[in-house]
Backbone as JSON Lines, residues from 0, in Angstrom:
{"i":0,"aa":"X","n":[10.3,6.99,-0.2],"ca":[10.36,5.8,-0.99],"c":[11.31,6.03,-2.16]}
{"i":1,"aa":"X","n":[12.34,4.93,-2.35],"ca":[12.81,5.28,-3.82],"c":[12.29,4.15,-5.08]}
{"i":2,"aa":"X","n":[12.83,5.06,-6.02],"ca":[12.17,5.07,-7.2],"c":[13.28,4.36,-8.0]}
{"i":3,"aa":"X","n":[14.1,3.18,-8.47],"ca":[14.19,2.8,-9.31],"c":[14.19,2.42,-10.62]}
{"i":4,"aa":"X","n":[14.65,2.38,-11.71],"ca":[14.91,1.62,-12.9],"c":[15.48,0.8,-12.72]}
{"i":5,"aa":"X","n":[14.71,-0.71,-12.77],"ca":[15.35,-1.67,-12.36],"c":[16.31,-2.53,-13.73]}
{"i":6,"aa":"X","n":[15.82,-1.97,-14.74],"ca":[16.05,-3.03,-16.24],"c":[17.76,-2.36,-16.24]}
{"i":7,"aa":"X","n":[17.67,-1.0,-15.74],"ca":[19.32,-0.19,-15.96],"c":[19.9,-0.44,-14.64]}
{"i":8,"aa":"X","n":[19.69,-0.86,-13.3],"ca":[19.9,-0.42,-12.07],"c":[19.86,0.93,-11.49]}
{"i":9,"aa":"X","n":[19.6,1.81,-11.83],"ca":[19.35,3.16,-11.93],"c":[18.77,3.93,-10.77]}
{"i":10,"aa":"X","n":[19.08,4.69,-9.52],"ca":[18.45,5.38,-8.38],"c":[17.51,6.27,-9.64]}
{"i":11,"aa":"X","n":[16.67,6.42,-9.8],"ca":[15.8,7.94,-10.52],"c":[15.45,8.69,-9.09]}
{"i":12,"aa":"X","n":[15.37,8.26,-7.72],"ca":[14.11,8.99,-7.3],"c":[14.77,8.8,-5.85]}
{"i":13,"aa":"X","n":[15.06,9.13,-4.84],"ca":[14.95,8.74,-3.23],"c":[14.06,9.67,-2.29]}
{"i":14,"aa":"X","n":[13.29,10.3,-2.71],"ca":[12.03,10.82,-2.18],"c":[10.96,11.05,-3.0]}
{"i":15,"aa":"X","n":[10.38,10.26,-3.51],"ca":[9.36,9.61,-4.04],"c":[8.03,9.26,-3.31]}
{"i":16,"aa":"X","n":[7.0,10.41,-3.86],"ca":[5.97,10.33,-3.05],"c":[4.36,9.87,-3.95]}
{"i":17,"aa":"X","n":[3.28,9.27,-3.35],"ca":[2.41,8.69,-4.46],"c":[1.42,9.58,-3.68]}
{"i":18,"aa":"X","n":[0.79,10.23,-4.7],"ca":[-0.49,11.13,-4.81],"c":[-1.52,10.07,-5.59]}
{"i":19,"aa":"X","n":[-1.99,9.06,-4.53],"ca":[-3.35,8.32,-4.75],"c":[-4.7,8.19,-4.44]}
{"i":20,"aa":"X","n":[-4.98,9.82,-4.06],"ca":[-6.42,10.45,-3.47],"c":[-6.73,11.68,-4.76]}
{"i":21,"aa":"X","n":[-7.95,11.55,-5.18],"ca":[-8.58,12.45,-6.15],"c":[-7.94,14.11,-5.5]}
{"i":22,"aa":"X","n":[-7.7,14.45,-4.43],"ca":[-7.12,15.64,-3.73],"c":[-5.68,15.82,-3.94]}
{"i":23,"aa":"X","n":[-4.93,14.71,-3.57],"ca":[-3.43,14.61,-4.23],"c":[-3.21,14.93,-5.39]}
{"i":24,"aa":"X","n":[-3.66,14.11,-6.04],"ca":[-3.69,14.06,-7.91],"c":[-3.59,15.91,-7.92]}
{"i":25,"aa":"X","n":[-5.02,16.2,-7.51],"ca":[-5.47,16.93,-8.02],"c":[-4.26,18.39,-7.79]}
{"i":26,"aa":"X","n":[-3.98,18.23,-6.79],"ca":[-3.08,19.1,-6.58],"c":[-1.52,19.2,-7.0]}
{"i":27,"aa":"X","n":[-1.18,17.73,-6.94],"ca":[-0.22,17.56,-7.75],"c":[1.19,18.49,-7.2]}
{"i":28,"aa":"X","n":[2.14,19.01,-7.58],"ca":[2.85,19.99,-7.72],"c":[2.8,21.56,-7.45]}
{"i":29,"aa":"X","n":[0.84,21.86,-7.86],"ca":[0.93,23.06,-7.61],"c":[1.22,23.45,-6.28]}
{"i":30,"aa":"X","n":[1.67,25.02,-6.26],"ca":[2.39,25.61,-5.41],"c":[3.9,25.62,-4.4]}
{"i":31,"aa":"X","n":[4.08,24.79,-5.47],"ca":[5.78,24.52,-5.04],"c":[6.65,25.15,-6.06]}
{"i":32,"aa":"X","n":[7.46,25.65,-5.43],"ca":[8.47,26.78,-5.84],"c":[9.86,26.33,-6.75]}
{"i":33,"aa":"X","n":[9.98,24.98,-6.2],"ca":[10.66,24.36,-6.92],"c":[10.34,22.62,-6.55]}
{"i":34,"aa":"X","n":[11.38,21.74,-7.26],"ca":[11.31,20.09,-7.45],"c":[12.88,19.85,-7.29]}
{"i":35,"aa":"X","n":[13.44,19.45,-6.22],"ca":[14.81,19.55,-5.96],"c":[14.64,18.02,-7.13]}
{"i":36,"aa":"X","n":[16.33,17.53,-7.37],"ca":[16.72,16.31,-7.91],"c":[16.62,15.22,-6.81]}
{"i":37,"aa":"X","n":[15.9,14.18,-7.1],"ca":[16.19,13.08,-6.14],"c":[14.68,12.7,-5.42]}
{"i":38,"aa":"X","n":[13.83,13.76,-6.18],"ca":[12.17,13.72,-5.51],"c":[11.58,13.16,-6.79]}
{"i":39,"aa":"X","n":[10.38,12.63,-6.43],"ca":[9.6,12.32,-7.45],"c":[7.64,12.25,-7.02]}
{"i":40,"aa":"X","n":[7.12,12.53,-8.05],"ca":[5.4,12.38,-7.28],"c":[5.03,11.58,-8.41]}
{"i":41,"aa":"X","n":[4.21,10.75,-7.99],"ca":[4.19,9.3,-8.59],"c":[2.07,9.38,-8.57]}
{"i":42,"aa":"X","n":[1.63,9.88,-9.7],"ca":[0.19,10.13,-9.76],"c":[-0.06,8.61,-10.2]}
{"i":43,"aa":"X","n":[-1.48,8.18,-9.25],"ca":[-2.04,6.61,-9.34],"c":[-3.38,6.71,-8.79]}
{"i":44,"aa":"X","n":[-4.3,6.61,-9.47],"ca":[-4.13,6.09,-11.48],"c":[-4.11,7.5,-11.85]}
{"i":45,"aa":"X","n":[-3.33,7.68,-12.93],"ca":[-3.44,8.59,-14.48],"c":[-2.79,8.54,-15.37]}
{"i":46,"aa":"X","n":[-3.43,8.66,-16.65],"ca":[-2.83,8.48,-17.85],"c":[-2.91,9.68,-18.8]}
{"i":47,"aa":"X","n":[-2.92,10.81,-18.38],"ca":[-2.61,12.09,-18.63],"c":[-2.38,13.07,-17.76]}
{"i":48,"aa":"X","n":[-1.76,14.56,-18.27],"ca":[-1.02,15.39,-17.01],"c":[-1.0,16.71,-17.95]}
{"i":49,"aa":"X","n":[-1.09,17.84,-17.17],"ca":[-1.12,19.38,-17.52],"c":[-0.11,19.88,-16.47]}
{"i":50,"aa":"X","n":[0.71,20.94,-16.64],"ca":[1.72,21.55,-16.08],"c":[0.64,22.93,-16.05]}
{"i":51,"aa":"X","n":[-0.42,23.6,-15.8],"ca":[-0.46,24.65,-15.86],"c":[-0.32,25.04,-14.25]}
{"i":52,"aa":"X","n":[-0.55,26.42,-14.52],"ca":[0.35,27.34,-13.39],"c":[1.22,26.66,-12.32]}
{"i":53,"aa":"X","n":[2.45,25.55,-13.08],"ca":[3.0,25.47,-12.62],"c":[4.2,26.5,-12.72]}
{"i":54,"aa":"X","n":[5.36,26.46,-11.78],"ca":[6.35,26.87,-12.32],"c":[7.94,26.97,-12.56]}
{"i":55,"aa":"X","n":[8.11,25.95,-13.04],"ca":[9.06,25.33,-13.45],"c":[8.44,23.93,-14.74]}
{"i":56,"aa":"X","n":[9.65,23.29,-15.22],"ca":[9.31,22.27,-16.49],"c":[9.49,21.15,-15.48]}
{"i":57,"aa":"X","n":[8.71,19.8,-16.3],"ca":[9.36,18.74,-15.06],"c":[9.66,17.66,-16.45]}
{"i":58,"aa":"X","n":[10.05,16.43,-15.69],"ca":[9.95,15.18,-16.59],"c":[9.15,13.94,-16.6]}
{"i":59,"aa":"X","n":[8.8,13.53,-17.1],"ca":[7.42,12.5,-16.78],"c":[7.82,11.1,-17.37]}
{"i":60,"aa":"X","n":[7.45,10.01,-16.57],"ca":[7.38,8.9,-17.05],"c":[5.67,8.25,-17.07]}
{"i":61,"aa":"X","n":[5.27,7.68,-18.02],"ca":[3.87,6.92,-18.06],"c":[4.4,5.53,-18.22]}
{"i":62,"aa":"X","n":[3.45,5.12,-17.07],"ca":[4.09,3.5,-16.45],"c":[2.44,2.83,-16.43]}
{"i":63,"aa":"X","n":[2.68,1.59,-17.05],"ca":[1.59,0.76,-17.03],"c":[1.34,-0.06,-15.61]}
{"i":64,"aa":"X","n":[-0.11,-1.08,-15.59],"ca":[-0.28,-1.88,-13.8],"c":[1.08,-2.67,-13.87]}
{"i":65,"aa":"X","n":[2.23,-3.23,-14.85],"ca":[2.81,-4.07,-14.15],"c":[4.44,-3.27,-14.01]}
{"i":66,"aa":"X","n":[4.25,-1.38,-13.92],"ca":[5.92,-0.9,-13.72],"c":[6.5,-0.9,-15.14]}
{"i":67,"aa":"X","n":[5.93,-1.55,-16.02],"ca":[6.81,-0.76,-17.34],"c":[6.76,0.4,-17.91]}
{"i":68,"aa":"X","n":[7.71,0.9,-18.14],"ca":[7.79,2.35,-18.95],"c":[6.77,2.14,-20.01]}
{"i":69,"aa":"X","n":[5.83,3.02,-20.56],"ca":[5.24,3.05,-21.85],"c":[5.62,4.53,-22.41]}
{"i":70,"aa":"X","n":[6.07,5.43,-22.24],"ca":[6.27,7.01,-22.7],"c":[6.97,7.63,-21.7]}
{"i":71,"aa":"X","n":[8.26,8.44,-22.28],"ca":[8.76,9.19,-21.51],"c":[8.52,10.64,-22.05]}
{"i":72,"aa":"X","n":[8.46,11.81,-21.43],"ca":[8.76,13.02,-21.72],"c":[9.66,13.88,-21.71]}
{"i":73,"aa":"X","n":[10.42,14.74,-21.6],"ca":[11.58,15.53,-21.03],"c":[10.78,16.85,-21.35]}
{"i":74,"aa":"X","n":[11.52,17.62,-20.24],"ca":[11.21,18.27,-19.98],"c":[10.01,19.51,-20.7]}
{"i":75,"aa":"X","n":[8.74,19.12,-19.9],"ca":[7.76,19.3,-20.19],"c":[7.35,20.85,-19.81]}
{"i":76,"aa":"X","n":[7.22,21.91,-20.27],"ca":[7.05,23.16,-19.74],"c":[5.96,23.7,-18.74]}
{"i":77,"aa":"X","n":[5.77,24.3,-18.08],"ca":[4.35,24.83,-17.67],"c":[3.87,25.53,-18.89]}
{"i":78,"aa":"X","n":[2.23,25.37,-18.47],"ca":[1.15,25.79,-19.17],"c":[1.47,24.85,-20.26]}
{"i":79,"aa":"X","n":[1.41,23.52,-20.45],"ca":[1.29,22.48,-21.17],"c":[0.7,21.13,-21.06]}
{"i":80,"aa":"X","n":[-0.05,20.6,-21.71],"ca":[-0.76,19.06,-21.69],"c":[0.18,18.28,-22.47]}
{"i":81,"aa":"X","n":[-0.24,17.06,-21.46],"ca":[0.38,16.03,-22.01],"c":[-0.22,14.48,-22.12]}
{"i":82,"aa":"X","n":[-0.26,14.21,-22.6],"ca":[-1.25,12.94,-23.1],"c":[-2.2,12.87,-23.81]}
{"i":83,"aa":"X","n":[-3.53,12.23,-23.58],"ca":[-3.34,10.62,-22.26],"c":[-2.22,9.91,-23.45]}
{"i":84,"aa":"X","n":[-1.75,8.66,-22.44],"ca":[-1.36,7.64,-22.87],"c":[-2.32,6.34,-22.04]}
{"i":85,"aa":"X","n":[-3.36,5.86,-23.35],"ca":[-3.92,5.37,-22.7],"c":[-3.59,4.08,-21.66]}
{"i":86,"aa":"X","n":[-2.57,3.17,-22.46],"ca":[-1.94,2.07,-21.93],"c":[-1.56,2.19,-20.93]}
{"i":87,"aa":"X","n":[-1.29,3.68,-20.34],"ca":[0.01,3.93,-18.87],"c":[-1.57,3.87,-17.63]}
{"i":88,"aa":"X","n":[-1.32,3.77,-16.74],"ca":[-2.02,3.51,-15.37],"c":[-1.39,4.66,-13.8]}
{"i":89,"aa":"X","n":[-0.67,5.22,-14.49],"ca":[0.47,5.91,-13.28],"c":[1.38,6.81,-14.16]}
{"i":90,"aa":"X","n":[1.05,8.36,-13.77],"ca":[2.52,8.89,-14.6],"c":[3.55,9.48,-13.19]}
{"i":91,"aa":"X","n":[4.71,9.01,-13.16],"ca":[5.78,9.5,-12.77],"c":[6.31,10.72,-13.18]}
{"i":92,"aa":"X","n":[6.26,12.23,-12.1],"ca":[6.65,13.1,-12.45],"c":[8.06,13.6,-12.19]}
{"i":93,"aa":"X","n":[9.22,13.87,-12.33],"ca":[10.6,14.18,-11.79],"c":[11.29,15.29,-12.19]}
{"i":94,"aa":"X","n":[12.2,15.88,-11.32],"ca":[12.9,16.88,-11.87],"c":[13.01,17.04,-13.24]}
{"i":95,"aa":"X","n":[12.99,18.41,-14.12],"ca":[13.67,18.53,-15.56],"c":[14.75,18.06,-15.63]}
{"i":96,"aa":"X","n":[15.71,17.4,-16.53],"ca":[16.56,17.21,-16.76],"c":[17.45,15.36,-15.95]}
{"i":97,"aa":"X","n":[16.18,14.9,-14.69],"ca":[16.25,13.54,-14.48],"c":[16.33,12.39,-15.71]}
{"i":98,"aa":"X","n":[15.34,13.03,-16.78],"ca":[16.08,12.01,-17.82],"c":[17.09,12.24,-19.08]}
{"i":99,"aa":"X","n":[17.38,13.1,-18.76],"ca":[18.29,13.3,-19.6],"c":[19.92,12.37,-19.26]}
{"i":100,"aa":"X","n":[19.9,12.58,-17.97],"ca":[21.08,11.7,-17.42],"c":[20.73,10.38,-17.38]}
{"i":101,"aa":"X","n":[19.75,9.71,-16.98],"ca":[19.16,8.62,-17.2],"c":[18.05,7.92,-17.86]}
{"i":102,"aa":"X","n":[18.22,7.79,-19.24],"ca":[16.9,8.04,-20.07],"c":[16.72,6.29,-20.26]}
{"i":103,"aa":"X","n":[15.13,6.7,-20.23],"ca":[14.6,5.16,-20.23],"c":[14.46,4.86,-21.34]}
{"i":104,"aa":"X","n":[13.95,3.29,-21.32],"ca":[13.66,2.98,-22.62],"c":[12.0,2.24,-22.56]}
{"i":105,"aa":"X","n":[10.85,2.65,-23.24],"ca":[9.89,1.76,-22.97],"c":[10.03,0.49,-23.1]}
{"i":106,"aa":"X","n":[8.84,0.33,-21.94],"ca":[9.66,-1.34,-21.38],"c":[10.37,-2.09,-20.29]}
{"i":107,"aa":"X","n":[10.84,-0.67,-19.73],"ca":[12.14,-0.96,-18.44],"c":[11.01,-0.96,-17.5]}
{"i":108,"aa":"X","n":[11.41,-1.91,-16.76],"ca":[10.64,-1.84,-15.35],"c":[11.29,-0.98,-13.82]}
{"i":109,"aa":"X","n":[10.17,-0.21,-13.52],"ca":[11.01,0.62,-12.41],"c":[10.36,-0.08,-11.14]}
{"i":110,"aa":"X","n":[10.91,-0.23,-10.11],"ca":[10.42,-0.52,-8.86],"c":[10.27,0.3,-7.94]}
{"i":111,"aa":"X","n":[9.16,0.41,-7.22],"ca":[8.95,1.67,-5.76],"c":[9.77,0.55,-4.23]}
């Protein structure tokens, strides 16, 4: 699935996957070695996120029920928390350095 910024026209994501089972979530990222550019895991519902024993940093978007940005992060380290944001409903996780080239603005609506 890709992942959009629709307010910029923006590709963020063309393998974009939604972890929407308490088992997904839960697992999240761990045990992956790396997060190539162009992937994304799209946690639904949550409005907070921990990087521990991950390994590598990632970038996060917190997106509310109707796709707007409410908080972005950059690059977020392992062995770190982040949130909640209560308003967000879904955080979008992506390569480090995905927003740096394309940085949102809260507010922008992204489309799956």
């Amino acid at each position: 699935m890709q992942l959009i910024n629709q307010a910029k026209g923006i590709l963020l994501a063309d393998n974009a996957i939604i972890a929407d089972t308490h088992f997904k979530r839960m697992k999240g990222l761990l045990g992956r070695r790396e997060f190539r550019q162009g992937a994304a895991l799209i946690l639904k519902p949550c409005n907070f996120i921990h990087t521990f024993f991950m390994r590598f940093p990632i970038d996060c978007l917190f997106v509310d029920k109707n796709k707007k940005v409410k908080k972005a992060v950059q690059s977020l380290a392992p062995f770190r928390i982040c949130g909640p944001c209560f308003s967000s409903s879904m955080v979008i996780e992506l390569p480090a350095g995905t927003l740096v080239k394309y940085p949102p603005q809260e507010g922008d609506t992204l489309v799956f």
